[in-house]
C-alpha positions as CSV (number, residue, x, y, z in Angstrom):
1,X,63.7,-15.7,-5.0
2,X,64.3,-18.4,-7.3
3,X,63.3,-16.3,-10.5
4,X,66.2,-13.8,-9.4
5,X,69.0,-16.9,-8.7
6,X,68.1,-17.4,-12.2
7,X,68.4,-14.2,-13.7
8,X,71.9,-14.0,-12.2
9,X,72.9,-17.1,-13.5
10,X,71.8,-16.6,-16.9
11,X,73.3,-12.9,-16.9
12,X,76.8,-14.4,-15.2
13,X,76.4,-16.9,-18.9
14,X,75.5,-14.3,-21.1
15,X,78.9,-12.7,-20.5
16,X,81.2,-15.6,-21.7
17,X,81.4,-16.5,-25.5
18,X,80.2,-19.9,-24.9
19,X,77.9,-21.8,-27.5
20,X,74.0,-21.0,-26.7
21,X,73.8,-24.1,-26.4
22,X,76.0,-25.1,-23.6
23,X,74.8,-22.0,-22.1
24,X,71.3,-23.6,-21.6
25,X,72.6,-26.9,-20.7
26,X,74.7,-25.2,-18.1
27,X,71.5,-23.2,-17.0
28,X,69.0,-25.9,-17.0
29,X,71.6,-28.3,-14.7
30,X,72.5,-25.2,-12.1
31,X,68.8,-24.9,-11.5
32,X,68.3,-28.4,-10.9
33,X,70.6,-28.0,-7.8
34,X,68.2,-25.9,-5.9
35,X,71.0,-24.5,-4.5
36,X,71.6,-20.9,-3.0
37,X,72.1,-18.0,-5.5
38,X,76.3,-18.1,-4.6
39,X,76.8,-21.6,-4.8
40,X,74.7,-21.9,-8.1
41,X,77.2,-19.0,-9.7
42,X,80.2,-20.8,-8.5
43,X,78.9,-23.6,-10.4
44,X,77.9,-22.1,-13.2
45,X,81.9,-20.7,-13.6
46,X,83.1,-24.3,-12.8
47,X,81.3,-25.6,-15.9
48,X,81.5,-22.8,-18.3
49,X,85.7,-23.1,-17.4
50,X,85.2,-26.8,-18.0
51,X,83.3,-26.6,-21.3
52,X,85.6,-23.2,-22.6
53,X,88.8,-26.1,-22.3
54,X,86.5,-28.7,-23.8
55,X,85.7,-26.7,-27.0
56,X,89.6,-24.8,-26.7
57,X,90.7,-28.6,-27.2
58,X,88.7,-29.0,-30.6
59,X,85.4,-30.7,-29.4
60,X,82.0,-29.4,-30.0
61,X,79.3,-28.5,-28.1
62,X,77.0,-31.5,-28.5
63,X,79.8,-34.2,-28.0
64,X,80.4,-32.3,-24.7
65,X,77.3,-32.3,-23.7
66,X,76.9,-35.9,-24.2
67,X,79.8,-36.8,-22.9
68,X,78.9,-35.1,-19.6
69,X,76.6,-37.6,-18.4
70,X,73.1,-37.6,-17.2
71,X,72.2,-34.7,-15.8
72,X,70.0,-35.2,-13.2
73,X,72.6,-37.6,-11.6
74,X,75.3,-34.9,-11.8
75,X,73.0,-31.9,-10.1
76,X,72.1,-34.3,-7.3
77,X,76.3,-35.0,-6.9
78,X,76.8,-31.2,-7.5
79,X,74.1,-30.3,-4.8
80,X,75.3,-33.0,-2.3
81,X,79.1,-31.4,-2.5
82,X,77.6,-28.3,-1.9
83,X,75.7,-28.8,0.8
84,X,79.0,-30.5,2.7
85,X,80.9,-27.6,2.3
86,X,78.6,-25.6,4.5
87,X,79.2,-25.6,8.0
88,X,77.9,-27.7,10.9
89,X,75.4,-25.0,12.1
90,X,74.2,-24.4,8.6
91,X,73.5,-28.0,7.6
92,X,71.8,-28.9,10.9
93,X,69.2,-25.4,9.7
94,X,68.8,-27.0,6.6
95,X,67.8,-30.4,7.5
96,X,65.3,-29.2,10.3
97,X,64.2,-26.7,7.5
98,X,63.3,-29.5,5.3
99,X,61.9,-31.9,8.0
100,X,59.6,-29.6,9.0
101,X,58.4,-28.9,5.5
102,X,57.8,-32.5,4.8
103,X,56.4,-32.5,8.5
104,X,54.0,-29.8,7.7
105,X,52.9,-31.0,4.3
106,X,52.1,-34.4,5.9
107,X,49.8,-32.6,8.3
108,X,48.0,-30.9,6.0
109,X,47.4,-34.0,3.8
110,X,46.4,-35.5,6.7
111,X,43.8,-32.4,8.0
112,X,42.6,-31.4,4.3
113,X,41.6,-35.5,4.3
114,X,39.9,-35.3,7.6
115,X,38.2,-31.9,6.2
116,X,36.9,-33.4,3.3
117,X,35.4,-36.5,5.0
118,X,33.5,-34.0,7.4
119,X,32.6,-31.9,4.7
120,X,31.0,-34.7,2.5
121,X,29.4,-36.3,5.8
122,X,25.7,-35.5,6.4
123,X,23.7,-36.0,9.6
124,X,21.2,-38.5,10.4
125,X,18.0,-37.1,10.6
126,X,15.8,-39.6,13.4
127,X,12.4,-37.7,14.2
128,X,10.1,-35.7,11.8
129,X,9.7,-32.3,13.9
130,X,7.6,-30.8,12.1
131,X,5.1,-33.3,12.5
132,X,5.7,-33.8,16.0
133,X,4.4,-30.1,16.4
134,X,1.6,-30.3,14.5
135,X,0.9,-33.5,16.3
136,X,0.6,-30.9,19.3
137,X,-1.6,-28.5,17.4
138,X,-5.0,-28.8,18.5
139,X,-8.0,-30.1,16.0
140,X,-11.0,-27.5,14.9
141,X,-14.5,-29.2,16.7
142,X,-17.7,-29.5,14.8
143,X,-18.2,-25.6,14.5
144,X,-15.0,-25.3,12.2
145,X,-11.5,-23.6,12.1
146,X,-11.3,-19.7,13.0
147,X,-8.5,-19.7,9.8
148,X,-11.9,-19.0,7.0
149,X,-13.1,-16.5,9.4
150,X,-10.1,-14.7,9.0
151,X,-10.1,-14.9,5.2
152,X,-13.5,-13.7,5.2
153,X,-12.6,-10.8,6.8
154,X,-9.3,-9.9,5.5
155,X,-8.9,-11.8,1.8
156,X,-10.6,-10.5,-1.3
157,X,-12.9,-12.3,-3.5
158,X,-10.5,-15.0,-4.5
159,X,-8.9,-15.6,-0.6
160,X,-6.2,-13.4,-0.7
161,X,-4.7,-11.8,2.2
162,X,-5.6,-7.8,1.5
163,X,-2.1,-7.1,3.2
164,X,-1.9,-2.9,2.2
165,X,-5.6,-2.3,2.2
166,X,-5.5,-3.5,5.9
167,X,-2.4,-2.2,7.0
168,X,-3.1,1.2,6.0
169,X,-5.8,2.1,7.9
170,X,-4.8,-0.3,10.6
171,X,-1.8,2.8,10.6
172,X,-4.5,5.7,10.4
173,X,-6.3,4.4,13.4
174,X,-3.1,3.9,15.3
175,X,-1.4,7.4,14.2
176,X,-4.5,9.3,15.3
177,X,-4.6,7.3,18.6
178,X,-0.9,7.8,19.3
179,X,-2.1,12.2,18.7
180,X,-4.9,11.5,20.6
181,X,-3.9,10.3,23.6
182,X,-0.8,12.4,23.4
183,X,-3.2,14.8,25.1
184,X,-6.1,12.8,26.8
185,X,-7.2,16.0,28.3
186,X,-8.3,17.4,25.0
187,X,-10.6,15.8,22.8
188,X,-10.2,16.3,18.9
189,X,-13.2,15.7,17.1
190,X,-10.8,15.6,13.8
191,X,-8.9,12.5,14.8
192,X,-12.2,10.7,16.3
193,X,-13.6,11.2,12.9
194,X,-10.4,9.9,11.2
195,X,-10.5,7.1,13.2
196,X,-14.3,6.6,12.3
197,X,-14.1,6.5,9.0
198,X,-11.2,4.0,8.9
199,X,-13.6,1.6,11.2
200,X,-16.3,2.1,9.1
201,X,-14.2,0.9,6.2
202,X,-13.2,-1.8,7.5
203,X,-16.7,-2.5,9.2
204,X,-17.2,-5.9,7.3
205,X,-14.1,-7.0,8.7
206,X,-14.6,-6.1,12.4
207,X,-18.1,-8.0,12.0
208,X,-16.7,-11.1,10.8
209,X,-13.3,-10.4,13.1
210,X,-16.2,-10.6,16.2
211,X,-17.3,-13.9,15.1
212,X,-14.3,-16.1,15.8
213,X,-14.9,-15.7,19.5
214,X,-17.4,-18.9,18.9
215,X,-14.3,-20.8,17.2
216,X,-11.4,-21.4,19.3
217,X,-8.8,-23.3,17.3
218,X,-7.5,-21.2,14.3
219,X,-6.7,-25.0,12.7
220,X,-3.6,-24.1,10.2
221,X,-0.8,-26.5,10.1
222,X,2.7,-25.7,9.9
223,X,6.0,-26.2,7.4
224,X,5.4,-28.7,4.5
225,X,1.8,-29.6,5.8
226,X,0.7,-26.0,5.6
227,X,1.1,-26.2,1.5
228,X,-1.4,-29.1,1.6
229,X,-4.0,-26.3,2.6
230,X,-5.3,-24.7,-0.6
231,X,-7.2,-22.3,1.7
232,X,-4.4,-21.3,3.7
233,X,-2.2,-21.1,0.3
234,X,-4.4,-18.3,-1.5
235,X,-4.4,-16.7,1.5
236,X,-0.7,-16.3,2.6
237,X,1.0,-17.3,-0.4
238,X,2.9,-20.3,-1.1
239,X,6.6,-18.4,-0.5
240,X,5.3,-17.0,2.8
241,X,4.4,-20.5,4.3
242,X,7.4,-22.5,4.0
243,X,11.0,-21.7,3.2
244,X,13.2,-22.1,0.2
245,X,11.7,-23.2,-3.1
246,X,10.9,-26.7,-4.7
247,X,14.5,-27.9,-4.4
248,X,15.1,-27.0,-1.2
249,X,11.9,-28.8,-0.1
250,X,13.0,-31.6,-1.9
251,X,16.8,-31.5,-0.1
252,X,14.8,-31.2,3.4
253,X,17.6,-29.1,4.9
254,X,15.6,-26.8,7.3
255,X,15.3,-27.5,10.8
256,X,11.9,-25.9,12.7
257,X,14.3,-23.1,13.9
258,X,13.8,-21.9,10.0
259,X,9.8,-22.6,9.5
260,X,7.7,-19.3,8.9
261,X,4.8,-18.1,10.5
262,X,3.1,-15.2,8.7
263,X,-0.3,-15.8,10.5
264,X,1.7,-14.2,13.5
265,X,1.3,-10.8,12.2
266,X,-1.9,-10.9,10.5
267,X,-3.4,-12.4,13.2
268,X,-1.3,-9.5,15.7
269,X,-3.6,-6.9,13.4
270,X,-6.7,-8.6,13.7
271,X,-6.4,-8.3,17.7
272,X,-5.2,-4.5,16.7
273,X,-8.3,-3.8,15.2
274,X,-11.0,-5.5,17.7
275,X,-9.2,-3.7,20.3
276,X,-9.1,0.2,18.3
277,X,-13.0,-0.8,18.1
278,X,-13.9,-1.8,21.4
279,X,-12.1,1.6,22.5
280,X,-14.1,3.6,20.0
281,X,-17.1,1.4,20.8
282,X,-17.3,1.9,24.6
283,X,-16.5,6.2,24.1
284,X,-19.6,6.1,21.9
285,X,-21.6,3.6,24.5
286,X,-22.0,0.4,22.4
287,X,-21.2,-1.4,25.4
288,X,-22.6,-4.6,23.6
289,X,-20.2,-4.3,20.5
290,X,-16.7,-3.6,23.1
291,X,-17.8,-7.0,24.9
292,X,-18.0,-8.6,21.4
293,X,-15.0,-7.1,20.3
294,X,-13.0,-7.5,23.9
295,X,-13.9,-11.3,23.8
296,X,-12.9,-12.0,19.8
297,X,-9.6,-10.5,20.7
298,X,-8.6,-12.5,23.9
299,X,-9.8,-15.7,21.0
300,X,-7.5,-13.8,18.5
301,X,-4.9,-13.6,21.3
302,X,-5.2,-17.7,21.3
303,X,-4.7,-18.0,17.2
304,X,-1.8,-16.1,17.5
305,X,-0.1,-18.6,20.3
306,X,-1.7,-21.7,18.7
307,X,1.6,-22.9,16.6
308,X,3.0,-23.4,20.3
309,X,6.8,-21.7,19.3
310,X,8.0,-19.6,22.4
311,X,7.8,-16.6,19.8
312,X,4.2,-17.1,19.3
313,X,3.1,-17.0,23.1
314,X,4.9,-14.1,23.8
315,X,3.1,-12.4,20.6
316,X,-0.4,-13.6,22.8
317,X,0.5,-12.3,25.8
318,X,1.2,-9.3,24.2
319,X,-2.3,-9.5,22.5
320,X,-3.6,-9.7,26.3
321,X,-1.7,-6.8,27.3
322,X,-3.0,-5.0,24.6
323,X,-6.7,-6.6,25.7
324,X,-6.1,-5.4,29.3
325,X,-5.2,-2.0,28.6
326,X,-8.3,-1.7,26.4
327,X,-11.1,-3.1,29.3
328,X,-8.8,-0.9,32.0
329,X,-9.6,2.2,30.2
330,X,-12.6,1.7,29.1
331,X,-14.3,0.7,33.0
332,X,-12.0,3.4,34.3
333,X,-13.7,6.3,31.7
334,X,-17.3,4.7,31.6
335,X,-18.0,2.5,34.5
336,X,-21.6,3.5,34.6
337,X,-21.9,1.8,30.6
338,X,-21.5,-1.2,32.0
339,X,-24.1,-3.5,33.8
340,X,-22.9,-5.7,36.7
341,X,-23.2,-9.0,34.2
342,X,-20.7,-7.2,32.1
343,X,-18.5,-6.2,34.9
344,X,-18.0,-10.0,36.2
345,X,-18.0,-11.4,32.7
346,X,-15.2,-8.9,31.9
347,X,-13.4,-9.4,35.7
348,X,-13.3,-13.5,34.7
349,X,-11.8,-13.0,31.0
350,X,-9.0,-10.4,32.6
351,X,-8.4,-13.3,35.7
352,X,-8.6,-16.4,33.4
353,X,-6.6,-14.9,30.5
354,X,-5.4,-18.3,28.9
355,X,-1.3,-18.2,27.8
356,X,1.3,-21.2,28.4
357,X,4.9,-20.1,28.5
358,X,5.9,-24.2,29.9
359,X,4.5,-25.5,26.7
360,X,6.3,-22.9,24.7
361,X,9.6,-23.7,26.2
362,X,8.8,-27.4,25.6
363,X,8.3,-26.7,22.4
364,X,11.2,-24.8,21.7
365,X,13.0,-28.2,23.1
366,X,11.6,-29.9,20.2
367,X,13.4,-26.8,17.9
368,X,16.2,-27.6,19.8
369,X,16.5,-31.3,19.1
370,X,16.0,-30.6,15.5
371,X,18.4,-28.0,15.2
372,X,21.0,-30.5,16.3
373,X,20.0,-33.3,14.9
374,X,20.2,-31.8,11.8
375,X,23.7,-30.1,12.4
376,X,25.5,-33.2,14.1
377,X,26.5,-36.7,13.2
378,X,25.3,-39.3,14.9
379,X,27.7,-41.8,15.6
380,X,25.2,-44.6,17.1
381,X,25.8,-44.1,20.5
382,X,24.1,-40.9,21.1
383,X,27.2,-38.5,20.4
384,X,28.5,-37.2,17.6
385,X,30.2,-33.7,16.3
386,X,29.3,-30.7,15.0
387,X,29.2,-30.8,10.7
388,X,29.9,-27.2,9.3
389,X,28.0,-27.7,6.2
390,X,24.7,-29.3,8.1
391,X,25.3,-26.2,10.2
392,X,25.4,-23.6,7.7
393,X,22.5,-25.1,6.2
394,X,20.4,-24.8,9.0
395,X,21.0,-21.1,10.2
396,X,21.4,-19.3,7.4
397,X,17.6,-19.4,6.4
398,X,17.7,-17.4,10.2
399,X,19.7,-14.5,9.1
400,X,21.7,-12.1,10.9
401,X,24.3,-12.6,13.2
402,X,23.8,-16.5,11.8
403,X,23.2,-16.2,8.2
404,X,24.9,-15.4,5.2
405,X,28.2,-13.8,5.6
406,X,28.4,-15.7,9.3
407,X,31.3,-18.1,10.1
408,X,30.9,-22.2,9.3
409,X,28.0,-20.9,6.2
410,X,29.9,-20.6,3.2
411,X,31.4,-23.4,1.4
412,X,35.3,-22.6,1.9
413,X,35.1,-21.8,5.8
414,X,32.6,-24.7,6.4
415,X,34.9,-26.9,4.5
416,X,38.3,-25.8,6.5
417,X,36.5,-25.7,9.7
418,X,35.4,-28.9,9.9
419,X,38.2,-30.5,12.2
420,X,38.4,-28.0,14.1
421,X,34.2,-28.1,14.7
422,X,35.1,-32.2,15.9
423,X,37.8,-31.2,18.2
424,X,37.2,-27.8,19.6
425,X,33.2,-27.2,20.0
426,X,30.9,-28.9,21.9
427,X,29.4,-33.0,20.9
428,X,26.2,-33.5,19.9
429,X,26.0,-35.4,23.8
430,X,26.9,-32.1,25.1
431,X,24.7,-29.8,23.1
432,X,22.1,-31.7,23.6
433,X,22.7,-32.5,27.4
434,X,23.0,-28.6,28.0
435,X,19.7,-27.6,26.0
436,X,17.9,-30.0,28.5
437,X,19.4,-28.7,31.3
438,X,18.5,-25.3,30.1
439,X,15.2,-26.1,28.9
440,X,14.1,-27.9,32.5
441,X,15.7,-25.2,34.8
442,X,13.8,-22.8,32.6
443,X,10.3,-24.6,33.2
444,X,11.4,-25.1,37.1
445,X,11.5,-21.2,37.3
446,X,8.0,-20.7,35.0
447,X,6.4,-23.1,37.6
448,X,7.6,-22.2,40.7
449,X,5.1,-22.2,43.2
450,X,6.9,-20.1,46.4
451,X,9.8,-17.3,45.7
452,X,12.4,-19.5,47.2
453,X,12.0,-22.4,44.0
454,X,12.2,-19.5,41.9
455,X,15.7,-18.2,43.1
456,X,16.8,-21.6,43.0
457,X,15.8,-22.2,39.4
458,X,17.0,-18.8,38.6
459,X,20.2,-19.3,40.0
460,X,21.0,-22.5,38.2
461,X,20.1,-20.7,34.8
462,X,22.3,-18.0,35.8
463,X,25.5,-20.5,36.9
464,X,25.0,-22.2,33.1
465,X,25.4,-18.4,31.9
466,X,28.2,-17.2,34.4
467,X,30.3,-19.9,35.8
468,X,31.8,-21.2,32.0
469,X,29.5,-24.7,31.7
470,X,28.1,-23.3,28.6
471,X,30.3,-23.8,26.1
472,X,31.3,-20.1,24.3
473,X,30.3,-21.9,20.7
474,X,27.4,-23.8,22.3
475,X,24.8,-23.5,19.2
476,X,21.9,-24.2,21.4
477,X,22.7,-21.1,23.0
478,X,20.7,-18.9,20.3
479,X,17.3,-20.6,20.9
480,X,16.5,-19.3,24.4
481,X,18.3,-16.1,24.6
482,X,17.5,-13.8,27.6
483,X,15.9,-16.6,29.9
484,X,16.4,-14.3,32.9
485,X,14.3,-11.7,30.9
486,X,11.4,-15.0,29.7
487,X,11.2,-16.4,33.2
488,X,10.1,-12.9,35.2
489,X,6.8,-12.1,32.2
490,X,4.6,-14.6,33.9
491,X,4.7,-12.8,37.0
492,X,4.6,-8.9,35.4
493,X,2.1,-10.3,33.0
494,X,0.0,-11.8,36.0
495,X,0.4,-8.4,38.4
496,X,-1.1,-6.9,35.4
497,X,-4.1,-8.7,35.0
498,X,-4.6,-8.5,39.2
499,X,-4.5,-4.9,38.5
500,X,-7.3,-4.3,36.0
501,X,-9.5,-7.4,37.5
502,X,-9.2,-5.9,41.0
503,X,-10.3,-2.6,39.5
504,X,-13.3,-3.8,37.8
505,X,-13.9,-6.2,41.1
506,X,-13.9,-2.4,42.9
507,X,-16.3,-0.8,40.7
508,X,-18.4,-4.0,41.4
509,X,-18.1,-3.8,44.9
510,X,-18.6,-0.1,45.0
511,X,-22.0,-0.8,43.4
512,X,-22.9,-4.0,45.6
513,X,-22.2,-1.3,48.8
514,X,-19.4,-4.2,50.0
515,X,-17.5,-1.6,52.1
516,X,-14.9,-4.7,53.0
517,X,-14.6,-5.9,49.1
518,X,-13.8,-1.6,48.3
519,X,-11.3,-1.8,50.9
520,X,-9.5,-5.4,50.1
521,X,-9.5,-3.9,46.5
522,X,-8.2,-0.6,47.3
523,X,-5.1,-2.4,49.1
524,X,-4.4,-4.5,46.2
525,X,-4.2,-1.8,43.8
């Protein structure tokens, strides 16, 4: 707009005879007006006809210019009688025109300062949670950690975990299973013997994989303390045990939420594997090596849910799933291989199965608290609001839909959005007064005794996801997702284990001649 006004008025110049230098002098003063394109032309002619008498009555250029005055001065007089020859309406559009500009401008000052206060504030960080959880972990006995058992069996010479050694004939076993029992009907000697010589490579390992079963605590700490562990370090790697490298160990931005677990899935394939055996083990007889096998599983089952995280627990139960299936098929193909001591030692491991879903949801209360207290201020009195840049911090290590690319993680949008963050989403007294509510409702419903408590807790978790408490940007939200799903496994996961303990309590029966025990037994499966 303004480049055109002054295109026109240096073309309206260019086409009198006046010296170049009054030309720019006129130019330079017109454009000081600001005015509108017309009203800067009509001034332009008003001083070329002023100057074209000046020099027509013998002066020059300069001593015209000089004796013009000061510039400035003149455009501001020039622009004032401009602006009151425009009508009423159009004044009273200006003014509330440039009233709001100014208005506008102010805000912004005042909401870019605001924005850069938030974004160079940095939350207070009041409880170490990492070592709160490994203050719950519990401590190896006199017969030592299950953790150099494990490297025994699956590390090389120098402690390594053997990662593609194991997986790939952890996938032969599994692939020629999946064929197998496509067709149970049918037996192919071709797969059995794949899947015999892939357990006889990996014999060692099964032999020292049966062996944790007389030591219960896997004994690895967690985050930062899990580096102090040379042993643990050779084995998993440095990069796979805590997040970020040496700088962003030293900035301590993480929260729990971030903190890896790679024993999760080695430890997942070690159960894998004692259960493919035991399977193999009781089809060939070896009734001895399936209880061995059956029993360092269920142990394996309780490495894998050591760390205490909600993740972890579920990854046990589904260990014992994996366990239960395993003894189910095996007394319902072979019932005869067993001996009754068998039978009722197997019936009390299926019965007693040892998982803690309370504990995990407590724990993942302790995520919570960390995840806000490193995302919030803290303004002394237990409130506080939501800091874009802690937040970004702390989520992006999770990735998708919270990581990079997500709103409030890269610098610009963290910056911008951090008055909005204090006004619009939820305090830190809210966040953290909703997680508990969560969190407690949760553990009402995991330890209901009677149906009725259950509905009840299950309804209050469902009015904090239905009726609008929640807020819609609640971060705590993304910690316990699908509580109506986490609340129901304890009782599939327990109907299961009824199932295949009442079965094997059957074939006891059955061989005690207890017509009454058969009959209780049949009813409950």
């Amino acid at each position: 707009m303004f480049g055109r006004t002054r295109r026109a008025v240096q073309a309206a110049l260019a086409a009198n005879t006046l010296p170049d230098e009054l030309k720019g002098f006129i130019a330079s003063l017109v454009a000081r007006t600001r005015l509108r394109r017309a009203e800067q032309l009509d001034i332009a002619a008003e001083l070329t006809s002023h100057f074209s008498e000046g020099l027509a009555a013998g002066k020059s250029a300069d001593a015209l210019v000089a004796s013009y005055g000061d510039a400035r001065q003149s455009a501001r007089e020039l622009r004032a009688s401009a602006i009151a020859k425009r009508s009423a309406l159009d004044r009273a559009a200006g003014r509330l025109v440039k009233w709001s500009s100014i208005g506008f401008t102010a805000l912004l000052a005042v909401y870019l300062g605001s924005a850069t206060a938030i974004y160079l504030r940095e939350p207070v960080i009041a409880f170490d949670a990492r070592a709160a959880v490994n203050a719950r972990l519990p401590k190896a006995g006199p017969e030592g950690r299950a953790l150099e058992l494990y490297i025994a069996a699956l590390g090389d010479e120098e402690g390594r975990y053997r990662g593609e050694w194991f997986a790939e004939h952890l996938i032969m076993i599994e692939t020629a299973l999946e064929q197998i029992d496509g067709d149970p009907t049918v037996r192919n000697p071709a797969l059995e013997q794949t899947i015999r010589r892939s357990l006889q490579e990996l014999a060692t390992a099964i032999d020292t994989l049966r062996t944790v079963r007389t030591r219960p605590t896997l004994g690895m700490a967690l985050g930062t303390d899990a580096l102090r562990d040379d042993a643990a370090v050779r084995f998993f790697g440095a990069g796979a045990l805590d997040y970020g490298g040496t700088q962003a160990r030293a900035e301590d931005p993480r929260s729990l939420a971030s903190m890896l677990l790679p024993q999760t899935l080695v430890l997942r394939g070690a159960a894998k594997l004692l259960c493919h055996d035991a399977r193999m083990s009781a089809q060939d007889g070896r009734i001895d090596d399936f209880m061995d096998s059956v029993e360092a599983a269920i142990v394996c089952g309780g490495h894998v849910g050591e760390p205490g995280f909600l993740v972890c627990v579920l990854s046990e139960m589904g260990v014992y799933h994996r366990v239960i299936d395993t003894v189910r098929t095996a007394v319902e193909q072979s019932p005869e291989a067993f001996s009754e001591a068998q039978l009722e030692r197997l019936e009390a491991l299926i019965r007693g199965l040892p998982y803690d879903l309370v504990a995990a949801v407590e724990a993942e209360h302790l995520v919570l608290r960390d995840l806000i207290q490193r995302s919030f201020s803290d303004d002394g009195r237990g409130d506080g609001a939501l800091l874009p840049r802690a937040w970004g911090r702390v989520v992006t290590p999770l990735g998708p839909p919270f990581g990079h690319g997500a709103p409030m993680t890269s610098a610009p949008i963290a910056f911008l959005a951090g008055p909005f963050a204090v006004s619009a989403l939820p305090s830190r007294r809210e966040a953290e007064s909703w997680a508990a509510q969560r969190v407690s409702a949760t553990i009402g419903a995991l330890s209901a005794t009677t149906p009725a408590e259950f509905e009840a807790y299950k309804g209050e978790l469902d009015a904090m996801k239905d009726d609008g408490q929640s807020p819609l940007f609640s971060v705590t939200a993304v910690m316990l997702p699908h509580v109506d799903r986490l609340i129901e496994h304890p009782k599939r996961m327990r109907r299961i284990q009824i199932d295949a303990a009442d079965l094997i309590a059957r074939e006891r029966a059955k061989r005690a001649g207890d017509s009454e025990a058969i009959t209780a037994t049949d009813r409950s499966l």
